[in-house]
N, C-alpha and C positions, 0 to 999 in steps of 0.2 A: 473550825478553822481549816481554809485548804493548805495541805503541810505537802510539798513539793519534794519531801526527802523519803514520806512516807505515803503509802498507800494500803487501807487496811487490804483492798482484795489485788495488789499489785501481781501474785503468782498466777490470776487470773486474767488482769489487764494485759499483760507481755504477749500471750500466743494471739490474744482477738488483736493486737496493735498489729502484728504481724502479719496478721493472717487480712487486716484490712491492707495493710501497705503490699502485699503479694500482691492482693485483689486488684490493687490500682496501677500494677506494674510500676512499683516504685523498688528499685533494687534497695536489698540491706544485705552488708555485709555483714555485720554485727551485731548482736545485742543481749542485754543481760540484766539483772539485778543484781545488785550488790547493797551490803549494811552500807550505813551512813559509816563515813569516814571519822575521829575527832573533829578534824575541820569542817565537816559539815555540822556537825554538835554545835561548837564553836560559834559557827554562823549562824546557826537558827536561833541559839541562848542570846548570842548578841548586837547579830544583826550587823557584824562587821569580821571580815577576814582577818585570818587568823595571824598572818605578812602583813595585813596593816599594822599590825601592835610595834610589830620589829621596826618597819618604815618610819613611824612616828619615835622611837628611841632614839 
């Protein structure tokens, strides 16, 4: 399953992303990895945000 929160080799994905968006003269300001949030848990368990629940009460 492609899982968009995870990436087994993501420490290796980041510098080649960058190093193609350098290449193409694409500026970046920023960029980073970070764990999955709850709320991304959340959404991937159930496929619905985690503010919908509250919205819907």
């Amino acid at each position: 399953m492609d899982d968009p929160l995870h990436h087994p080799l993501e420490h290796r994905t980041l510098p080649r992303l960058v190093r193609e968006l350098d290449a193409a003269g694409v500026p970046l300001l920023d960029a980073g990895i970070r764990p999955p949030t709850l709320d991304d848990v959340f959404l991937r368990l159930t496929g619905e945000s985690a503010d919908s629940e509250e919205r819907a009460a």
